[in-house]
C-alpha positions as CSV (number, residue, x, y, z in Angstrom):
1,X,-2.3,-17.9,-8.6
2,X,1.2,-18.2,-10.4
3,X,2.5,-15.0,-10.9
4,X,5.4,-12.4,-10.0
5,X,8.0,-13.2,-7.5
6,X,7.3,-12.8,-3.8
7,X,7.6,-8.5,-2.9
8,X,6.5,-7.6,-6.3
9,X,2.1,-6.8,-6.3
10,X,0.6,-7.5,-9.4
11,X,-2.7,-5.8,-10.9
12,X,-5.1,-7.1,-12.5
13,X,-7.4,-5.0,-15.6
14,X,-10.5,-6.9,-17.0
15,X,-11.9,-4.9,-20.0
16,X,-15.0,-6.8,-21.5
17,X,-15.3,-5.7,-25.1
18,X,-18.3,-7.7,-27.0
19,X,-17.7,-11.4,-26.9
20,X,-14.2,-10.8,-25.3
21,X,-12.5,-10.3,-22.0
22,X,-9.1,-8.5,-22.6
23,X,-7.0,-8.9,-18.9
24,X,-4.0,-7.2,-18.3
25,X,-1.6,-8.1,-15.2
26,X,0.7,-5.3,-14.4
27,X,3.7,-5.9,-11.9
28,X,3.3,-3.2,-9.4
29,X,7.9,-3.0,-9.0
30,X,8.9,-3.1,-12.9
31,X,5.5,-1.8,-14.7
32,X,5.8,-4.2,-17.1
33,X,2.7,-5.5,-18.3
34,X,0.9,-8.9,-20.2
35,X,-2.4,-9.0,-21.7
36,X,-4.8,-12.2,-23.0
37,X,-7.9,-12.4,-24.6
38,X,-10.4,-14.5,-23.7
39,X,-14.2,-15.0,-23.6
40,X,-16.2,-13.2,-21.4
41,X,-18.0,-16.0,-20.1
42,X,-15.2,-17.5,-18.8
43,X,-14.4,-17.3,-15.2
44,X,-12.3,-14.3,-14.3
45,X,-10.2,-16.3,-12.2
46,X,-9.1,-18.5,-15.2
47,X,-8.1,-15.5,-16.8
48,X,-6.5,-13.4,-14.1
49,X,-4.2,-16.3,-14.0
50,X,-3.3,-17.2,-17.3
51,X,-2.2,-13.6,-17.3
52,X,-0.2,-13.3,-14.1
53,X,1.4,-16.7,-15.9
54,X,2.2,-15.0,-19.0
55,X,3.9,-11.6,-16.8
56,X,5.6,-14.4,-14.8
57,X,7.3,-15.5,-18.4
58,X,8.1,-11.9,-19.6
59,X,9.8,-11.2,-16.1
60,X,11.2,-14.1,-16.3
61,X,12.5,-13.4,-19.8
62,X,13.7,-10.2,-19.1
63,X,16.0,-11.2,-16.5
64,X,13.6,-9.5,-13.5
65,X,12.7,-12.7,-11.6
C-alpha cells in the first residue's frame, strides 16, 4: 500500500453508509487525515489504498513527507 513515509502509522476508518463506503486514512505522527468515497461493494483494499494515496499527496503537500 502507498502511503505515509516510513515511521509514521496510518489508520484506516471504513464507514458504509447506503450504497457508499466513506474511508478515511489518518497519519498516526501529524493527525492529518484524507477521506474517499466509494462503493461498498468494492474491495476494501482498493479503497484503503486510494486513501493512504490521497494522505500521501496532502503530506506531501504540506511539506510533512
Amino acid at each position: 500500500m502507498a502511503g505515509p513515509p516510513k515511521g509514521h502509522g496510518v489508520y484506516i476508518e471504513v464507514t458504509i453508509q447506503g450504497n457508499f463506503a466513506k474511508v478515511t486514512a489518518i497519519d498516526g505522527v501529524t493527525g492529518i487525515e484524507a477521506s474517499i468515497m466509494g462503493p461498498a461493494t468494492a474491495p476494501r483494499d482498493a479503497l484503503a489504498d486510494a486513501a493512504a494515496r490521497k494522505l500521501r499527496y496532502m503530506l506531501e503537500k504540506k511539506g510533512g513527507v
